[in-house]
N, C-alpha and C positions, 0 to 999 in steps of 0.2 A: 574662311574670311567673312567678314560681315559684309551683306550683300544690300542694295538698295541706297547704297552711297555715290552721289552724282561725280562723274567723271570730271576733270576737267578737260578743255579739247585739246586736241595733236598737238604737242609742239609748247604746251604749255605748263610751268613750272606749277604743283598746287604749293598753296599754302601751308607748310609747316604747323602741325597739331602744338610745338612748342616754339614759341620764335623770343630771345631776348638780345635786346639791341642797347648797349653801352650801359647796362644795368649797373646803380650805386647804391649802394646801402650805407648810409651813416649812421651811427649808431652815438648817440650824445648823451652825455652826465655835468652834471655843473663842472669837475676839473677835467673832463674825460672825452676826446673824441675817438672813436672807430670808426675805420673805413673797411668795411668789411668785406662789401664787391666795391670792385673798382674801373668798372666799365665793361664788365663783362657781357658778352654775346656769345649765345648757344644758339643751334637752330636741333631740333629733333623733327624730322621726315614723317607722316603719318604710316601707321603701322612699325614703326623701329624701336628694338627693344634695347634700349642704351644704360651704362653703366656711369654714374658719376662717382668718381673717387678723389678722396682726396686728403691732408693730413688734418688733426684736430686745428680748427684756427683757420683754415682754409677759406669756408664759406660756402661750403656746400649746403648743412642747412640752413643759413640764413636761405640760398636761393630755393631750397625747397619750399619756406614759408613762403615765401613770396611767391612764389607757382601754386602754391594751392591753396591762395587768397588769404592766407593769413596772416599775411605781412606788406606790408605797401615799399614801393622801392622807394628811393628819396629822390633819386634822377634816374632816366631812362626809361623803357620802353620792355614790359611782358605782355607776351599772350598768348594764351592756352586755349586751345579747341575751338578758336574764334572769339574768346574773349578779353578783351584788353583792361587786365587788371587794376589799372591805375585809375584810383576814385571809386570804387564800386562803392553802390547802395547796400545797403544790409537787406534788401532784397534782392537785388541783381546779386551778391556776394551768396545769399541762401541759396537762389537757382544755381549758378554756379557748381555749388557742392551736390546738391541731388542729382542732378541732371548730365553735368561732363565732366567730372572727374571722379573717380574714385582713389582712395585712400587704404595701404597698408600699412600700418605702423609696429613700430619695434613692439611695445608695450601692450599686454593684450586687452587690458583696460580698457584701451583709445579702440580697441578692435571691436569688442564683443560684449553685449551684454549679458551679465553674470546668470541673471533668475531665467534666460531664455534659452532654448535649445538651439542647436547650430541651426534647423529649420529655420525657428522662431525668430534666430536674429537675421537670415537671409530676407522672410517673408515683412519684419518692420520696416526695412527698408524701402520696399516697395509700396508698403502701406503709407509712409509717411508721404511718400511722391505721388500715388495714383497710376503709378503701374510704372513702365519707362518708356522710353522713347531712342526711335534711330537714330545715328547720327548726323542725319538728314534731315531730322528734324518728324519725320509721321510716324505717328502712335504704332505700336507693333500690332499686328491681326496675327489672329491666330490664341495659342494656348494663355492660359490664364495664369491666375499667382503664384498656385502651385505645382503648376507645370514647371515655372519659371525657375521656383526653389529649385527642384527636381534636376533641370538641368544643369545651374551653375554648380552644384552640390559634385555631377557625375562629373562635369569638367575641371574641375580642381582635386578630382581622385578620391572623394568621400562619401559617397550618396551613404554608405552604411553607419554615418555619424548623425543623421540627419536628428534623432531624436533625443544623443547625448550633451548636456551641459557643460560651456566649455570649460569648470571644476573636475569635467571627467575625463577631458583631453589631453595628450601628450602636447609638449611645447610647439612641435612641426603639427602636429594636426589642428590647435588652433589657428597656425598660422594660414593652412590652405584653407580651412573656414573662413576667415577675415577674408582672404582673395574673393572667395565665393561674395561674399556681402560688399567687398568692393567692388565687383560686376554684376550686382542684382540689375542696376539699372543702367546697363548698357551705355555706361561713362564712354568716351572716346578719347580721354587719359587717364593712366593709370601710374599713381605715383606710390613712390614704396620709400619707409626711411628705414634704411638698416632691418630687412626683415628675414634676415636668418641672424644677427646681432648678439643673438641669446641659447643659438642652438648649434649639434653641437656637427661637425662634419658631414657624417651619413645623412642626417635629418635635411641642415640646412641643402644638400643637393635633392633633395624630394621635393624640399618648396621650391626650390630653382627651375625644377623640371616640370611642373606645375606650371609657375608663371609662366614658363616658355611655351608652353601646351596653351595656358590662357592666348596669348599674344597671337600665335600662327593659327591658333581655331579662330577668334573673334573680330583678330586685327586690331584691337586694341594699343596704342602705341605707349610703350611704357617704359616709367626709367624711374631707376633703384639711385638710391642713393647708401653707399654701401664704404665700410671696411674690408668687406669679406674677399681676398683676392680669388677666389673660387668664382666669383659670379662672372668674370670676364669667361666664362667657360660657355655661357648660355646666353651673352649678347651679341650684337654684330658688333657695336662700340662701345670701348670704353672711353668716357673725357675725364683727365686729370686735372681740377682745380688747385690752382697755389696762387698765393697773394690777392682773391678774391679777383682772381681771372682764370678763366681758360689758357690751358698750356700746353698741354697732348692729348692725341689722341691713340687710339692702337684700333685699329680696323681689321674686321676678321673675316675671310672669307674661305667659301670650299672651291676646290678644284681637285681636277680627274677623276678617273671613274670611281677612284675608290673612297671621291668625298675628303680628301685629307684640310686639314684647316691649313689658313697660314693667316699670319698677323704682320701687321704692318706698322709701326709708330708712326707720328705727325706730329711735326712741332701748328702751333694756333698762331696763324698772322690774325690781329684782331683790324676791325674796320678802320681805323689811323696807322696800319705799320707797325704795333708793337708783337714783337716775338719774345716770348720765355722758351731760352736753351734750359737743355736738362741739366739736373745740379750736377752730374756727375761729369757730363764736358767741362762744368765750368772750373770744378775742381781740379781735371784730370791736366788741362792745357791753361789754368792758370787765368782763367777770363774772369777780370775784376774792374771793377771803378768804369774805366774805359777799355776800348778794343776797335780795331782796325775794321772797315768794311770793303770789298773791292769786289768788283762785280766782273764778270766772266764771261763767257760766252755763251755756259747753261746752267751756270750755278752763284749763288754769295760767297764770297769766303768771306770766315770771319779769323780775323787774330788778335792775341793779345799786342796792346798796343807798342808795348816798349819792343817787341821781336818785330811790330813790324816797322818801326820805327830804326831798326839796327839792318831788317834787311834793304829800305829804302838807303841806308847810308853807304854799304855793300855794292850795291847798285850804281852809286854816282862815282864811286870810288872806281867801279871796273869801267864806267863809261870815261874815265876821266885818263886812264892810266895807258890807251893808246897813244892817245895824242902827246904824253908827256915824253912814251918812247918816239914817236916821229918827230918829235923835236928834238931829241935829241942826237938821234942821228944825220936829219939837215944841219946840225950845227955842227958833226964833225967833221964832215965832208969841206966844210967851208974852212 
């Protein structure tokens, strides 16, 4: 884990490396509006290695762009590694990108420059910044630029590419190179779109187990934004966006001695009370337009409205249908 990061004291919650609060995205054309996020709120924990899934149209990358300053929201509230994205200068937006986040992308263009060796694109990085810096903000002591190389290079599993061109790479090995140059400068997020997207099984679980090796060495807290249902394999969370909100989650944890996973689903109460059921309840029991709510002793129920509309009518009907028989029989007696 990365070491020289101030504690916060006993008892006290830290701040979230990713925090977004009722995030909107409109997206406008003279006949045309989009609502792309529609109030959505994520929080990522620092150090957690989380999965964002979700269908095309969802909104997932619209919220990547805007986490990694290259998209401004239109309403609400992001902030990444202590930075609060809305309004940034094109210099607070340049620090930003050198200094606390790093970037994997699907495309290896966005990744890697071509005329340079996996070294050479590690050590620009660094050069372009002036070395890196903790996440606590002091200069790092100790080894130099191409120590540095040296090491992200062994931590993403390549140190023996160092010298080859990424024209001379498999698709998974430039992609662990791009890791390497996303952590040249000891970002304190690490954001990924789609970065096994183009490769093919085998492969993409070698960059998966990379990144996860990145994340538990460095602490880096990072989150993929992915198609690939393999990756819920090497997070602790997956979050499922639909309708440019937050919906589920699935939580994984180990227990007993022999480390077994288990997962968990979550449906997303967002900060006003809105819950997205999964489609498949809604189809299975019929939940449309409207639906019944009644509260319980330790749970909601939810029902379609006409069922519960029929068993409320059931109900008055059995409450009713005593008294009709003891009426009946005071009046024979008489």
């Amino acid at each position: 884990m990365t070491t020289g990061t101030a504690r916060p004291p006993l008892g006290v919650r830290p701040e979230p490396d990713i925090l977004c609060s009722d995030l909107v995205r409109i997206y406008r054309s003279r006949d045309v509006e989009v609502q792309a996020l529609q109030g959505l709120d994520l929080r990522v924990e620092r150090g957690e290695m989380v999965a964002l899934v979700g269908a095309s149209g969802s909104g997932k990358s619209t919220l990547l762009g805007i986490l990694s300053g290259l998209d401004e929201p239109s309403a609400g509230r992001a902030v990444v590694a202590g930075q609060d994205l809305a309004g940034l200068t094109v210099r607070q937006r340049t620090a930003f990108h050198r200094s606390r986040v790093g970037f994997v992308w699907q495309q290896t263009a966005r990744n890697l420059l071509p005329f340079l060796t996996a070294a050479q694109n590690v050590a620009a990085v660094l050069a372009v910044s002036g070395g890196s810096r903790r996440r606590d903000g002091a200069s790092r002591v100790g080894t130099g630029r191409a120590d540095r190389v040296a090491e992200v290079l062994e931590l993403v599993g390549v140190p023996e590419l160092r010298d080859r061109f990424p024209s001379e790479l498999s698709g998974g090995q430039q992609q662990r190179v791009a890791l390497a140059v996303a952590m040249a400068n000891r970002p304190t997020v690490l954001l990924a779109d789609e970065p096994t997207g183009a490769l093919d099984e085998e492969t993409s679980g070698e960059v998966l187990e990379a990144m996860e090796r990145v994340n538990r060495q460095s602490g880096v807290t990072t989150l993929i934004v992915t198609h690939d249902a393999s990756v819920a394999e090497h997070v602790e969370r997956t979050i499922q966006i639909r309708d440019g909100r937050t919906s589920t989650e699935v939580v994984r944890s180990r227990s007993g001695e022999d480390g077994a996973v288990t997962a968990e689903e979550y449906s997303v109460i967002d900060r006003v009370g809105r819950l997205q059921l999964p489609q498949a309840f809604q189809e299975s029991l019929g939940l449309h337009d409207r639906v019944r709510l009644s509260l319980q002793s330790d749970h909601v129920a939810v029902r379609p409205a006409q069922q519960a509309d029929d068993a409320d009518s059931q109900d008055r009907e059995a409450e009713r249908a005593p008294r009709h028989a003891g009426g009946a029989g005071e009046g024979g007696r008489a």
